[in-house]
C-alpha positions as CSV (number, residue, x, y, z in Angstrom):
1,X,201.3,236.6,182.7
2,X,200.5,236.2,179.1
3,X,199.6,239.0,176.8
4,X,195.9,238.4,175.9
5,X,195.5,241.6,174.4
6,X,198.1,240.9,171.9
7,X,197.2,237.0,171.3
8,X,193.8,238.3,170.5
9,X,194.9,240.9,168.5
10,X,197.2,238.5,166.5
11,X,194.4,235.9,165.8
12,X,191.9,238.5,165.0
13,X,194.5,239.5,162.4
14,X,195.6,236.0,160.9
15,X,191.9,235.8,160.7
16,X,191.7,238.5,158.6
17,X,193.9,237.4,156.4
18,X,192.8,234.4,155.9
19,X,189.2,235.8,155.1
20,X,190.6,238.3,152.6
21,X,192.5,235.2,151.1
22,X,189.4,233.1,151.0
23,X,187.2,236.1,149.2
24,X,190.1,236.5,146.7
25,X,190.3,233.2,145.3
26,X,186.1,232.8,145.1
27,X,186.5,236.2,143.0
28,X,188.9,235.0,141.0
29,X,186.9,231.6,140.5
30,X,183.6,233.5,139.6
31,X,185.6,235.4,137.0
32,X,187.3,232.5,135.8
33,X,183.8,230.8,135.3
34,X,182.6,234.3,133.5
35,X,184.9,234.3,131.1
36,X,184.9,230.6,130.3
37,X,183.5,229.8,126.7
38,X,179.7,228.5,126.5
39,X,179.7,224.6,126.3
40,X,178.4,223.1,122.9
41,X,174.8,221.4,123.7
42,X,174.0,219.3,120.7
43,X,170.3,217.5,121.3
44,X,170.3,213.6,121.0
45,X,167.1,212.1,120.0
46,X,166.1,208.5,121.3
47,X,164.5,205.8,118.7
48,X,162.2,204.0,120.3
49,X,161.1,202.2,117.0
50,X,164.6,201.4,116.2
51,X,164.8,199.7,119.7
52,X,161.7,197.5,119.2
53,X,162.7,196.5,115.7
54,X,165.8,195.0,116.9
């Protein structure tokens, strides 16, 4: 008879694991994004003169 008590066991900790993996790497993303330099906005302003004249 199998060991259900020890498959459970196993899944429940390969689960684990793979949890703890998952929360690691969206910490490490979230601090990759808070250190990342601010992007450059420059403002573009639209003619609308320009684009009648024409």
């Amino acid at each position: 008879m199998p060991d259900y008590k020890e498959m459970y066991l196993k899944l429940f900790r390969v689960s684990e694991k793979a949890i703890n993996l998952l929360i690691d790497a969206q910490r490490e993303c979230e601090e990759m994004y808070l250190n990342a330099p601010e992007p450059e906005i420059e403002v573009l302003f639209h003619k609308e003169n320009d684009a009648e004249e024409k």
